[in-house]
C-alpha positions as CSV (number, residue, x, y, z in Angstrom):
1,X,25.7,23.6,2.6
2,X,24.7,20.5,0.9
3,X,23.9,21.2,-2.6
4,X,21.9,18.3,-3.0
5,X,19.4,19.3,-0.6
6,X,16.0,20.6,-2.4
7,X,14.8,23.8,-1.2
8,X,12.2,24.5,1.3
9,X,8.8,24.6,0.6
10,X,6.8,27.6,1.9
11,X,3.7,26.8,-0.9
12,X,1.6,23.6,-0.6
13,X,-1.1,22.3,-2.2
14,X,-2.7,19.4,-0.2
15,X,-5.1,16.9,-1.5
16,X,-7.0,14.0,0.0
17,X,-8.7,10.9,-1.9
18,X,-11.1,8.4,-0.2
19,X,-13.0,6.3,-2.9
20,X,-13.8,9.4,-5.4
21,X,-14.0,12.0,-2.5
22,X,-11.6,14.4,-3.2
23,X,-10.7,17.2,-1.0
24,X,-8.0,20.6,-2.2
25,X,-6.6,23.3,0.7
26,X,-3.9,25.6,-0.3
27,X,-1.3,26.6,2.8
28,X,1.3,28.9,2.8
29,X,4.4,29.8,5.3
30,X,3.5,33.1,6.2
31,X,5.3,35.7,9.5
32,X,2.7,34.1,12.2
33,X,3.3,30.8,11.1
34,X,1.6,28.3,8.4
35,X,-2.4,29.4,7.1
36,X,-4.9,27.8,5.0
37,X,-5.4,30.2,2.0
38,X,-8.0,27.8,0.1
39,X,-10.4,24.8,0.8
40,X,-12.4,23.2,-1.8
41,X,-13.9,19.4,-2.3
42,X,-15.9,17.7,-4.8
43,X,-17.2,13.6,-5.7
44,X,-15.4,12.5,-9.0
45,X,-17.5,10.9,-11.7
46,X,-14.5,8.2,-11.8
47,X,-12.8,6.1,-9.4
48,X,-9.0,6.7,-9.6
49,X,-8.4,3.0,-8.9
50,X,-10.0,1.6,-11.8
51,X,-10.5,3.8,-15.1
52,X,-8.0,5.2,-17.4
53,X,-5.8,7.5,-15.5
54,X,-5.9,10.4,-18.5
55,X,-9.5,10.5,-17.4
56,X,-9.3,11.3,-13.9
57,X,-6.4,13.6,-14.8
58,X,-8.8,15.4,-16.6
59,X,-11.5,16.2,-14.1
60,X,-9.1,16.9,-11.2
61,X,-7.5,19.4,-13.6
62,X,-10.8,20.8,-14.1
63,X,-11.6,21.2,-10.2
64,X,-8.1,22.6,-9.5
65,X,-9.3,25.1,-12.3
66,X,-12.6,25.9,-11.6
67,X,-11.3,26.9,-7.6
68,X,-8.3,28.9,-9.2
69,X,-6.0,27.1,-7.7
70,X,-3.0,27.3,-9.3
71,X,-0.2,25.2,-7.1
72,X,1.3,22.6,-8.4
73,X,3.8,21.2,-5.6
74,X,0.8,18.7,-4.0
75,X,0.9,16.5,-0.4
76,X,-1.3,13.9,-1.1
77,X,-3.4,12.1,1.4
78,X,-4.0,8.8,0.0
79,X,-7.3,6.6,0.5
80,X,-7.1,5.0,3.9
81,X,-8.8,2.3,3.4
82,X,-5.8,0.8,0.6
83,X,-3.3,1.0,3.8
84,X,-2.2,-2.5,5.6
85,X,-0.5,-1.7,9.1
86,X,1.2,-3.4,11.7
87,X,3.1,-2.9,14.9
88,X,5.9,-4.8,15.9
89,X,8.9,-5.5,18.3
90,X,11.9,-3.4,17.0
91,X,15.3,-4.7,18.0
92,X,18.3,-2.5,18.2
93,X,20.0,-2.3,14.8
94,X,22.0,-1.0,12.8
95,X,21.8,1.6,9.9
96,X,22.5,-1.4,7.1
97,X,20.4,-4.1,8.9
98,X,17.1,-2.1,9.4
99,X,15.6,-1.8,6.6
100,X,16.3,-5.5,5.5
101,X,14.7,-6.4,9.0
102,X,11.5,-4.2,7.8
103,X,11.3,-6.4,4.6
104,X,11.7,-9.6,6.3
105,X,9.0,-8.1,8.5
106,X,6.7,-6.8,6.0
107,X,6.9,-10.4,3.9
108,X,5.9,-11.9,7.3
109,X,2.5,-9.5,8.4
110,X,1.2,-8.9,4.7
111,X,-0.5,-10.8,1.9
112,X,2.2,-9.3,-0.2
113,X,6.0,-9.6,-1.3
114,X,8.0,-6.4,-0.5
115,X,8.7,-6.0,-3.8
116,X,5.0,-5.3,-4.3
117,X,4.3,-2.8,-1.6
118,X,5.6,0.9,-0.8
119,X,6.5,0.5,2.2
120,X,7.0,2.8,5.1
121,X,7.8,2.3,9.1
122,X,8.0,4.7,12.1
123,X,9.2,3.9,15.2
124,X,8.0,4.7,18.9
125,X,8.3,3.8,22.3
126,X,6.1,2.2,24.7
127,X,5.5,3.5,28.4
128,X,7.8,1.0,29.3
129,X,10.5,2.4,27.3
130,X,10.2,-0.9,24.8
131,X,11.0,-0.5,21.2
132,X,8.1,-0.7,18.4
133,X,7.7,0.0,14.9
134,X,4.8,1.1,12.7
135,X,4.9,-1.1,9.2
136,X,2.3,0.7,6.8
137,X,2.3,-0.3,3.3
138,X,0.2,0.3,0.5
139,X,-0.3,-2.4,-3.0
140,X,2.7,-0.4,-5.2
141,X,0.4,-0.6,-8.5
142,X,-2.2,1.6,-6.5
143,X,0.5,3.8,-5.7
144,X,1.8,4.7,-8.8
145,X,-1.4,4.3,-10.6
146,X,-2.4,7.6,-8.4
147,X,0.9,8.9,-8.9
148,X,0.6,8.7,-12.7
149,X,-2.8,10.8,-12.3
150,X,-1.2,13.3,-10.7
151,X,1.5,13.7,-13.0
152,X,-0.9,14.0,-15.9
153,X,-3.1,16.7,-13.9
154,X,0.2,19.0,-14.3
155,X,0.6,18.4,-10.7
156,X,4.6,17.8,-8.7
157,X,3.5,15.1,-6.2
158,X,5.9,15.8,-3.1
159,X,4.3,13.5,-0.8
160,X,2.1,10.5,-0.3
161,X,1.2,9.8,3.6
162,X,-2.3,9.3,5.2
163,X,-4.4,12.4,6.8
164,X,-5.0,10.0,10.3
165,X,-1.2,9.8,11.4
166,X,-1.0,13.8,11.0
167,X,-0.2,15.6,14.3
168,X,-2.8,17.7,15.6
169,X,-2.7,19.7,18.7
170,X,-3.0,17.5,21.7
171,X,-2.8,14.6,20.1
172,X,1.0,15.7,19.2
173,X,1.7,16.2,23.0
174,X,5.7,15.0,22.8
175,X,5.2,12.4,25.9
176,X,5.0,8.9,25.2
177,X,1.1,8.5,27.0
178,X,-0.7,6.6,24.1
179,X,-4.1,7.9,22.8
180,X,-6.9,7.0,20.9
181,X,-8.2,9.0,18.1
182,X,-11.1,9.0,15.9
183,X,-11.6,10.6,12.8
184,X,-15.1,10.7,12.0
185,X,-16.4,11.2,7.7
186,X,-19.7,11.1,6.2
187,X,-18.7,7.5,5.0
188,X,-15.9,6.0,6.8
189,X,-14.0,6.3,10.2
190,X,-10.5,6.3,10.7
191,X,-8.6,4.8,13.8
192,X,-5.6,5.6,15.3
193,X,-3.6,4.5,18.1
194,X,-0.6,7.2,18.7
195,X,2.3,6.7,20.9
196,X,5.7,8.7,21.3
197,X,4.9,10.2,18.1
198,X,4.6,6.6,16.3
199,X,1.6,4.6,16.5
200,X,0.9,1.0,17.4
201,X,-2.6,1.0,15.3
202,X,-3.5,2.3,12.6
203,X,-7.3,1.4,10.9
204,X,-9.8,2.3,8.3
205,X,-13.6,1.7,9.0
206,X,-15.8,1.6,6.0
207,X,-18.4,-0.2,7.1
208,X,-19.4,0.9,10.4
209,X,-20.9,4.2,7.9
210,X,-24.9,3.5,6.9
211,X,-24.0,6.0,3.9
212,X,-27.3,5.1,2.0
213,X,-29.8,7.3,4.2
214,X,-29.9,10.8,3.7
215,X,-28.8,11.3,7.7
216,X,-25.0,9.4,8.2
217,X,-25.8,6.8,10.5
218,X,-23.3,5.8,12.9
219,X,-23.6,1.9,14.1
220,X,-22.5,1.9,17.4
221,X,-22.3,-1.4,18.2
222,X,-20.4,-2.2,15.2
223,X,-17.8,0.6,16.0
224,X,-17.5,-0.4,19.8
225,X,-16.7,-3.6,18.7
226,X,-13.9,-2.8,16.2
227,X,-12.2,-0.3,19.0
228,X,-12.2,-3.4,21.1
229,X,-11.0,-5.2,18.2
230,X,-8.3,-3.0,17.8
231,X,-7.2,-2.5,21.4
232,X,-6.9,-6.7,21.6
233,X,-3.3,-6.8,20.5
234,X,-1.9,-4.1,21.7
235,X,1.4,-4.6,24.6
236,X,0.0,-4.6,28.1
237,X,2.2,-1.5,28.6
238,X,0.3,0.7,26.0
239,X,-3.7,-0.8,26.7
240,X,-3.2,-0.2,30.4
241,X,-2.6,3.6,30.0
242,X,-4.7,4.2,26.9
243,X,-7.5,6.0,28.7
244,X,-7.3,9.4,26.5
245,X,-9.0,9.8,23.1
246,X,-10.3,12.4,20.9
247,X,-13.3,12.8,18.2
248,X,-12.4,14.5,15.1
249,X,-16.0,15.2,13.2
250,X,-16.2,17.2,10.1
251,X,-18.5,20.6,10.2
252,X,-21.0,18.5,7.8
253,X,-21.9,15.9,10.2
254,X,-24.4,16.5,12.9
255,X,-23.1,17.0,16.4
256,X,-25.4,14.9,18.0
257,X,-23.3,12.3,16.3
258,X,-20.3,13.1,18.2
259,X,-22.3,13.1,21.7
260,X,-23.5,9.9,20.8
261,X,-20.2,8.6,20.1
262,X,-18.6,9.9,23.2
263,X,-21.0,8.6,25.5
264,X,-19.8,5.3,24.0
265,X,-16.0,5.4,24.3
266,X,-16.8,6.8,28.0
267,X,-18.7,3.2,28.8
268,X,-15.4,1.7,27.3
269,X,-13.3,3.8,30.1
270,X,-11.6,6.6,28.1
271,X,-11.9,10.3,28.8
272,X,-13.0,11.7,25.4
273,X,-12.9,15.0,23.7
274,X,-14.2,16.3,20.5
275,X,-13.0,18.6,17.9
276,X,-15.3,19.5,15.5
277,X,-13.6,21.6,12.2
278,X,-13.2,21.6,8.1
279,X,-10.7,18.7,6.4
280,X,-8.6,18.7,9.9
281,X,-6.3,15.7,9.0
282,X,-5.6,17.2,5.3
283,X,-4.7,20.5,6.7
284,X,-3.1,19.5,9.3
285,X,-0.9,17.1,7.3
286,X,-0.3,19.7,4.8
287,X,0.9,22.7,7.3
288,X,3.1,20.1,9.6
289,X,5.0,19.2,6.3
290,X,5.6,23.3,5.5
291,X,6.5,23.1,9.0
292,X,9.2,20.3,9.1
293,X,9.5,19.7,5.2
294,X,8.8,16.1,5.8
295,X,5.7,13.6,6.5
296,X,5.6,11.0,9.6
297,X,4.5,8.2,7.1
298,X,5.7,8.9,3.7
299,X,4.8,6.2,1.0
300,X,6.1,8.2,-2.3
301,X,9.2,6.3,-3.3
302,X,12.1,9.0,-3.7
303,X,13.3,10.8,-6.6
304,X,16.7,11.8,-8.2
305,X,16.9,15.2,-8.8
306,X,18.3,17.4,-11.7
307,X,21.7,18.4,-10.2
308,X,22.1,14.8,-8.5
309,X,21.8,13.7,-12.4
310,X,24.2,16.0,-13.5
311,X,26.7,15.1,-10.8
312,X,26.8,11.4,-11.7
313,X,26.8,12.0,-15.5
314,X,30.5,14.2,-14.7
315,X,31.4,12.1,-11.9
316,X,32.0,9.6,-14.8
317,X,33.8,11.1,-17.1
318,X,36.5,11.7,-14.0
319,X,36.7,8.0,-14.2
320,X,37.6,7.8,-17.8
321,X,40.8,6.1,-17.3
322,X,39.2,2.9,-16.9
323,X,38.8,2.7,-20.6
324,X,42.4,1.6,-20.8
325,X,41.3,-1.6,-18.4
326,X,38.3,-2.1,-20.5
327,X,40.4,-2.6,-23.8
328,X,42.7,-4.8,-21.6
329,X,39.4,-6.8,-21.0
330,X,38.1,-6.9,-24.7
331,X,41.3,-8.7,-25.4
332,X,41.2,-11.1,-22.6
333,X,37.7,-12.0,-23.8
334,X,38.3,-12.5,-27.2
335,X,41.2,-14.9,-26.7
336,X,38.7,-16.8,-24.1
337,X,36.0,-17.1,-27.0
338,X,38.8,-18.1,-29.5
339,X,39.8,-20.8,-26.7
340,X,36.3,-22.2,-26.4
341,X,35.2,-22.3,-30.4
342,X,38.2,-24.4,-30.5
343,X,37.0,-26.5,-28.1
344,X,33.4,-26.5,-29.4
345,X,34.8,-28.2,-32.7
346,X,36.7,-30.9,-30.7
347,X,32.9,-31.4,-29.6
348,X,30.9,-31.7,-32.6
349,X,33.3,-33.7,-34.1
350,X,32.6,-36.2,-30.9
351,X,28.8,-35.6,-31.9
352,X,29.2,-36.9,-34.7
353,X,30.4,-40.2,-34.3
354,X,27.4,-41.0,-31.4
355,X,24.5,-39.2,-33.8
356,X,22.8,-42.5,-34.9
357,X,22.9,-43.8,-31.8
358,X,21.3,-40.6,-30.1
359,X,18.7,-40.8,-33.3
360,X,17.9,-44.3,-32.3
361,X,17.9,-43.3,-28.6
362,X,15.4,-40.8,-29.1
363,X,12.8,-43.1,-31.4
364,X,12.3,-45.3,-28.7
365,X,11.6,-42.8,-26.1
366,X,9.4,-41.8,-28.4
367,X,7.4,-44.8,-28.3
368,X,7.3,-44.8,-24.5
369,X,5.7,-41.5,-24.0
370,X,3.3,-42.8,-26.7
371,X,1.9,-45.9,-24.8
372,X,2.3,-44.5,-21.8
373,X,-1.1,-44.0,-20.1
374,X,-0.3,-41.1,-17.7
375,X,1.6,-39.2,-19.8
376,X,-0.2,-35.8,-20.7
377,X,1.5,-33.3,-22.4
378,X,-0.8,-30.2,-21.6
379,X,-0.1,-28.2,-18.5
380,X,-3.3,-28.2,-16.6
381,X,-2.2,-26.2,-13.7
382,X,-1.4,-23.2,-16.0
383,X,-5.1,-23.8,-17.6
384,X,-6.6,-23.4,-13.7
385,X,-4.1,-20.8,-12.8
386,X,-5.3,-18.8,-15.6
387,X,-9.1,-19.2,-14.9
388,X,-8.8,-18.3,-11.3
389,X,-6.8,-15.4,-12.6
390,X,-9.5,-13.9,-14.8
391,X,-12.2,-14.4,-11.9
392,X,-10.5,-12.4,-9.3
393,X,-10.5,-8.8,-9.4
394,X,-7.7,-6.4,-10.4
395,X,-8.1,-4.1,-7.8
396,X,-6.3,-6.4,-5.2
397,X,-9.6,-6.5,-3.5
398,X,-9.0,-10.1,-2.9
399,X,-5.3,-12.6,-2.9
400,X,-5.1,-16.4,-2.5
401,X,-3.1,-17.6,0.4
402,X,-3.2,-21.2,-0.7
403,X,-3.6,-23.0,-4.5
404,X,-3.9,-26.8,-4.8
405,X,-4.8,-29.3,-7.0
406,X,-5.2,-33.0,-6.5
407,X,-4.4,-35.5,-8.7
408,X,-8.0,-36.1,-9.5
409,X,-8.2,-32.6,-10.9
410,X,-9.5,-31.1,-7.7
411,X,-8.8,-27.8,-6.6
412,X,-8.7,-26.5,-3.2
413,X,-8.2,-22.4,-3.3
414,X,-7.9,-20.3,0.5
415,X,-7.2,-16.9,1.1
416,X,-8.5,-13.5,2.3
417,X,-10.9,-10.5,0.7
418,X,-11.8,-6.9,1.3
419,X,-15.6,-8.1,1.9
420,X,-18.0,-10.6,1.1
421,X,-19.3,-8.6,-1.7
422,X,-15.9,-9.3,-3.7
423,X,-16.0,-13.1,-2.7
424,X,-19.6,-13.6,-3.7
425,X,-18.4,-11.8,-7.0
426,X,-15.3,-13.9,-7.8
427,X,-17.3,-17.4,-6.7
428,X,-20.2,-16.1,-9.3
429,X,-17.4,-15.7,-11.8
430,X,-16.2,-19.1,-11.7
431,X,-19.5,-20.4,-11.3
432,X,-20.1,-19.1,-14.9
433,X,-16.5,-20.0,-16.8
434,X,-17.7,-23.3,-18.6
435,X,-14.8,-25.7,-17.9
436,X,-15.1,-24.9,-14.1
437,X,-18.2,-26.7,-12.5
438,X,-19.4,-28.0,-8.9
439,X,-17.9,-24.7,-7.4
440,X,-18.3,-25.0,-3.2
441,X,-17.6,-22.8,-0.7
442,X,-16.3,-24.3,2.2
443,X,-15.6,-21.7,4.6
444,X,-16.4,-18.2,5.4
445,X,-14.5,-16.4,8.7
446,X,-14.2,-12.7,9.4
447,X,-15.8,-9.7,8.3
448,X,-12.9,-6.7,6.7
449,X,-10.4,-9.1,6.1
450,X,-13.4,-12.0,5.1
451,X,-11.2,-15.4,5.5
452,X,-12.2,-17.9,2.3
453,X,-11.9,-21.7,1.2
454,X,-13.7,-22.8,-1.4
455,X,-12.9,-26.0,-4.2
456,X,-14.3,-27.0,-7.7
């Protein structure tokens, strides 16, 4: 028995965020297998990304309260649309090179340094029995921003994953056929390509959603396009037998909407069917983790616990022998230092014999850096850094991919955002800052990422 191990949990309470759309169910182990006890949802008056996290603490305590809902070990689905994925080639390696390879990886298909991302990877196999891997990652400051909120709702975060990659009934089959699911919200859709239990896509949708009207409108033509999008990249192996998918609609949406849709995916040759239920991915996600005590994608970076403490603290104090060696090492040192101060006076009596000359020395290089015309002792590049920094948002809505500035005070700035909402904002920002003028934008490509270039 390893006494490390925590014990299983029977007990969970699962929530799901998507912009300030939160979502609660309560499951429980039970004799006939894992049931959904409680389901509750509500619109927050804050957005968890951007105001004080005591805040939103507050009012999701005060939902949790209001629903009696008193479990506090929570599965949290975290807002899809924050997730970057990729699939990629996975070689065979070993234990010690794999997750260095994933780094190198993840520096090399995201915006972002590894060191700013939580980043997680599954792995599957293709029809053709090839190796792939699943990168997902998710900006680290968004991640423990939301964990932080949790911790001050008096809630015990025990995983972060995302609802879409939750296994659900045939779409968990165990063979390696890939499929294409669809999981359809009143304002977003989620895409997923699955594969041998891994998956070689993974998208959110935001804007394929007319969330304004009173009716969720669906644009068609906009979704088609992004499935066809999507589909592009993938290995020959995996589009040529992708001819399965399933709709997952929510109860409040209007069936016609799922008709609609499958006609649609049955012009782009799959065989669709559709499941129509209450919060599937969250409960689903919730009652496979009772099942197997662990999530498919899991983006909550691991804890030490209590006893694992304790064992290091008196795991030390076995080791206190090496105090001896330590004093052995004091003494060594201070005979070093007592070696080099007497060296250091050798020195600065040397110093003093060449002082005047130094003195002189530095008088005249004085005077060149005064006539010299192109001397300037300000850092300008800090002063532009700094401007561009206070324009763009802090959300990570928007990152520079490329920062130059010519000699004639030029700069040329490239990189990707969310939307063109967030560009037009950051351009209108600069536009206004008063040592920043003639502000162009020279390029526009894309739509979710929008690809910019712009100089002033």
């Amino acid at each position: 028995m390893n006494p490390f191990k925590p014990k299983p949990i029977h007990s969970l309470l699962g929530l799901s965020l998507h912009g300030r759309h939160l979502t609660a169910v309560v499951a429980q182990s039970e004799a006939g297998g894992v049931k959904t006890k409680t389901k509750a949802t509500t619109t927050l008056s804050l957005d968890p990304l951007t105001n004080e996290a005591e805040l939103v603490a507050q009012e999701i305590r005060s939902f949790l309260d209001q629903n009696e809902i008193r479990e506090t070990r929570c599965l949290l689905c975290l807002p899809s649309n924050l997730a970057l994925a990729s699939s990629i080639d996975f070689p065979d390696l070993s234990e010690e090179d794999r997750q260095s390879y994933l780094d190198l990886q993840a520096e090399t298909e995201f915006p972002f340094s590894a060191a700013d991302l939580s980043l997680t990877s599954i792995t599957y196999e293709s029809p053709t029995a090839s190796q792939h891997a699943t990168l997902a990652a998710i900006p680290q400051n968004h991640v423990s921003k939301i964990e932080e909120i949790m911790l001050k709702a008096r809630l015990k975060p025990i995983s972060f994953t995302l609802g879409m990659t939750s296994a659900r009934g045939e779409a968990n089959a165990g063979h390696n056929r890939p499929q294409l699911a669809l999981d359809l919200y009143p304002d977003h859709v989620d895409l997923s390509v699955r594969c041998d239990g891994g998956f070689a896509a993974l998208r959110s949708l935001d804007e394929v959603f007319e969330s304004e009207k009173e009716t969720p409108s669906l644009d068609h033509e906009l979704l088609s396009r992004e499935i066809k999008i999507t589909l592009g990249p993938l290995a020959d192996s995996i589009r040529s037998q992708l001819t399965q998918a399933t709709i997952y609609i929510q109860e409040a949406l209007p069936e016609e909407l799922s008709q609609a849709l499958e006609k649609d995916l049955t012009k782009l040759g799959f065989k669709t069917s559709v499941r129509q239920g209450e919060h599937m991915a969250l409960t689903s996600a919730v009652e496979a983790f009772i099942s197997q005590q662990a999530s498919s994608l899991e983006f909550l970076p691991p804890k030490q616990t209590q006893l694992q403490a304790l064992f290091e603290k008196v795991s030390s104090r076995s080791n206190a022998w090496v105090g001896g060696s330590v004093g052995t090492i004091a003494v060594l040192t201070a005979l070093v230092f007592y070696v080099q101060g007497y060296r250091l006076g050798s020195l600065e009596s040397e110093w003093d014999g060449m002082a005047d000359k130094v003195t002189e020395l530095e008088t005249l290089q004085g005077k060149i850096r005064q006539f010299r015309p192109w001397f300037d002792s300000s850092v300008q590049s800090l002063e532009i850094a700094k401007y561009l920094t206070q324009a763009f948002p802090r959300d990570g809505s928007i990152w520079v991919k490329s920062f130059e500035i010519k000699e004639n005070k030029k700069v040329f700035c490239s990189g990707s955002a969310r939307n063109n909402q967030d560009l037009l904002d950051v351009m209108e920002q600069l536009r206004k800052t008063e040592d920043i003028s003639d502000v162009t934008l020279q390029q526009v490509r894309g739509e979710s990422p929008v690809q910019f270039a712009f100089n002033f």
